[in-house]
N, C-alpha and C positions, 0 to 999 in steps of 0.2 A: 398565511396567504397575503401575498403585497396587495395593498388599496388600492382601489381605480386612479386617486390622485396622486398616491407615489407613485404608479407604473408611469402615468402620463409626464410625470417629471422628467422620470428617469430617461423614457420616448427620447423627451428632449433634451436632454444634456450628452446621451449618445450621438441622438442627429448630430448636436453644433461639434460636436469630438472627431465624428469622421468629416466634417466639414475643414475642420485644421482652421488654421485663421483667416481662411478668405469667410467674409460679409456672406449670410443669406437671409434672404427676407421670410418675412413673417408667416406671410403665404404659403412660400413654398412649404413651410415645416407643418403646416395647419391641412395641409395638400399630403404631404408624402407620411405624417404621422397620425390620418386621420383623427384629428383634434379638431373641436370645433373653433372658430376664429375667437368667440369670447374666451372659452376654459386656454387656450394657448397665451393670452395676449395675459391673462392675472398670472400665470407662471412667469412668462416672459417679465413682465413687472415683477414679481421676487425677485428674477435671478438679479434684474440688473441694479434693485435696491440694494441688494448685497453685495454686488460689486462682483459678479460673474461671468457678466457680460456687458454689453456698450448697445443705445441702441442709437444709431444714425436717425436723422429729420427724413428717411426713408423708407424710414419700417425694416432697415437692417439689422441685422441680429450678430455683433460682431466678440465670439467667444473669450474669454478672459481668467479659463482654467484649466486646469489640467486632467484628465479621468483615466486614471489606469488602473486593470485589476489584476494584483499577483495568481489569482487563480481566475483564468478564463473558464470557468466549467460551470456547467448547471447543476442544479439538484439531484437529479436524475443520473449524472455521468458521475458524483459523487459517489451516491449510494452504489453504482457500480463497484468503483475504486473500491470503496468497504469493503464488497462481500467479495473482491478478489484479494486482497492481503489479508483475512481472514480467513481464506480457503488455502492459502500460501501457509499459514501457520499450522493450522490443523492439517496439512498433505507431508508438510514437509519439517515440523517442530523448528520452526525458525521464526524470528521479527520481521514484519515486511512492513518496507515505509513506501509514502508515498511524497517527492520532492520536487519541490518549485523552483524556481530562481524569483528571486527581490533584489534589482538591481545588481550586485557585486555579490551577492551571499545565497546560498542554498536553504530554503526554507522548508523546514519539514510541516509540511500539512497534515498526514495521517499516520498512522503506526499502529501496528499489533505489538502485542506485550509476546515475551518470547516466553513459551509456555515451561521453558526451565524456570523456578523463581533464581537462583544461582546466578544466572546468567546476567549480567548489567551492561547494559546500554545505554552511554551518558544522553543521548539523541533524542528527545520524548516531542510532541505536538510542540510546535514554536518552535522548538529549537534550531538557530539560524550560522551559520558558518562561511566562512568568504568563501570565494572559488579559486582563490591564490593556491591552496591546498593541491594540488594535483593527484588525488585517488580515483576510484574509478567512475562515483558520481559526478566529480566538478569535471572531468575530463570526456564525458560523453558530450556537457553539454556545451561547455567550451569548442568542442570538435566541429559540432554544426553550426560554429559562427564560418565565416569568410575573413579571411586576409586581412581586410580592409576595417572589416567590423573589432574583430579583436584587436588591432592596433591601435585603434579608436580608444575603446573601453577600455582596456586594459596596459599596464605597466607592461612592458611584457620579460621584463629584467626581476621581474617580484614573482616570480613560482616557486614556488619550493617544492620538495618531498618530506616526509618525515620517514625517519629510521627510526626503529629501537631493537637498540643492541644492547639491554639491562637498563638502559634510561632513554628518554626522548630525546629523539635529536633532528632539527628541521636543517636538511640540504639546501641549498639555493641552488637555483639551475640557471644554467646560462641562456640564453633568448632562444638561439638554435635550437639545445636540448629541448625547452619547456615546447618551443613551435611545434617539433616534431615530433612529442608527444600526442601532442593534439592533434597535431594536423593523420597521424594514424588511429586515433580514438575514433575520429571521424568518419569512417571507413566501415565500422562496425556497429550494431546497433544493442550491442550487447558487450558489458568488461563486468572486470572482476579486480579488486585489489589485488595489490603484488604480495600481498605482504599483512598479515595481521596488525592490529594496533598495541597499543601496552596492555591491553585486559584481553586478547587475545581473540578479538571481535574482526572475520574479515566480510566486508561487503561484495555482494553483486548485485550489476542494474543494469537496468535495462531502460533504451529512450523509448518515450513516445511522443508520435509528428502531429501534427494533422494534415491532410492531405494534401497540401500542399506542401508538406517538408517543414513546417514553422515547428521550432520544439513548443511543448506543450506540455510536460511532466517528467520526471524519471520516477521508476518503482524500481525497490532493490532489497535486497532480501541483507539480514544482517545475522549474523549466527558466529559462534564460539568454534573454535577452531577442537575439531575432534579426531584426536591422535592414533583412536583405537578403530578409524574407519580409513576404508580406500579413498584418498582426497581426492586423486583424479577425478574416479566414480562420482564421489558424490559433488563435485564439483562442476562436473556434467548433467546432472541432475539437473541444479540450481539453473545452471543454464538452458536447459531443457523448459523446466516450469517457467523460467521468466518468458521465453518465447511461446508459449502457448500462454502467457496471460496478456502478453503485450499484442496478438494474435485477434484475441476479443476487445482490447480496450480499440484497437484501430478498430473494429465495426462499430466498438461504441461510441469514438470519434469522429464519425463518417455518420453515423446518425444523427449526432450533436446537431448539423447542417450549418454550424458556425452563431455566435451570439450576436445581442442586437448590434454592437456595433460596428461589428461586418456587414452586418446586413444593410444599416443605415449609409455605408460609404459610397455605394453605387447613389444612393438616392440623393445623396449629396453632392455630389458630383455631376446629377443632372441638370443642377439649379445653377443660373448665370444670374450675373450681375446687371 
């Protein structure tokens, strides 16, 4: 359980975070973080002994870090995540991860063990991969950028594909091709790789938004390609169980009601100079 004196830190390193770099005074934050003026002003002295913040001859509070969290989720919306890639495993004898983005790479935050021991799955918790990659995870979530935003962030001359035809082999694609890959991932809230990998492991995933369309995760099931069963079939399947698991993670999304730092940005916003 976090202490009363980290939460109230933390209060305020969210507050000055949706503040962005415009100055807010002391007050306001002691006002909208209900902090008493003494317990605010000995944090305020930490931060800006460390050189986290600046304070003006005005009791302004001007921010001088940066706060972002690869996973925006609670505890609670966590242990959700769990006990549904665990229920993915045992319904349907498959690996179900749960993936983030950090910057330019796919971050695997959780994983079920795929209940074949035979089966290997180089992909384990931590395990981080660029989004240059164009499979069906990096391409969902690449999808839900805009124009403007992927141009930005991204090369967009650097996508490749990978093949394997007896050995790996990474394609480069041309700006076009890679755009209009995406720009049709984007469309659907659910893919599936084309194509297994060299251990013969194909992915499917599935996004999830929060209400407002921001991505927020992919979950995706990861399983051995089985020769001796109907692929359609059970291809459909997988799609099937991703849409009724992504089905509950939006109600568990939509409970969330958004974390402190959304919530601090109105409050910040109401504070003038």
């Amino acid at each position: 359980m976090t202490s009363v004196p980290t939460e109230r830190t933390l209060q305020v390193l969210e507050y000055l975070v949706a503040a962005g770099s415009r100055p807010v005074k002391q007050v306001d934050i002691a006002r909208d973080c209900m902090i008493a003026p003494a317990t605010l002003n000995r944090i305020i002295q930490a931060l800006s002994d460390r050189g986290y913040l600046f304070r003006t001859s005005e009791k302004y509070c001007v921010p001088n870090f940066r706060l972002e969290r690869n996973v925006p989720m609670s505890g609670r919306y966590l242990s959700l995540l769990d006990r549904e890639i665990k229920t993915l495993t045992q319904d349907l004898g498959v690996s179900a991860e749960v993936v983030v983005v950090a910057g330019q790479e796919l971050l695997w935050l959780n994983c079920s063990a795929h209940p074949d021991p035979d089966v290997r799955i180089r992909a384990k918790v931590g395990f981080r991969r660029g989004l240059y990659e164009l499979d069906a995870l990096s391409l969902l979530y690449l999808g839900r950028l805009s124009k403007a935003e992927l141009k930005d962030r991204f090369f967009l001359e650097g996508f490749f594909k990978t093949e394997f035809d007896g050995a790996r082999r990474m394609v480069m694609l041309s700006e076009s091709d890679a755009t209009a890959q995406i720009r049709h991932a984007g469309q659907s809230d659910v893919a599936a790789d084309v194509a297994p990998n060299h251990q013969a492991i194909r992915r499917f995933a599935a996004v999830v938004t929060r209400p407002n369309g921001d991505f927020m995760h992919l979950i995706s099931i990861a399983d051995k390609v089985r020769p001796d069963e109907d692929e359609a079939a059970l291809a459909q399947r997988y799609v099937d169980s991703l849409r009724a698991v992504k089905e509950r993670l939006d109600t568990g999304v939509a409970d969330e009601g958004g974390h402190h730092s959304e919530k601090y940005v109105s409050l910040a916003r109401s504070t003038a100079m």
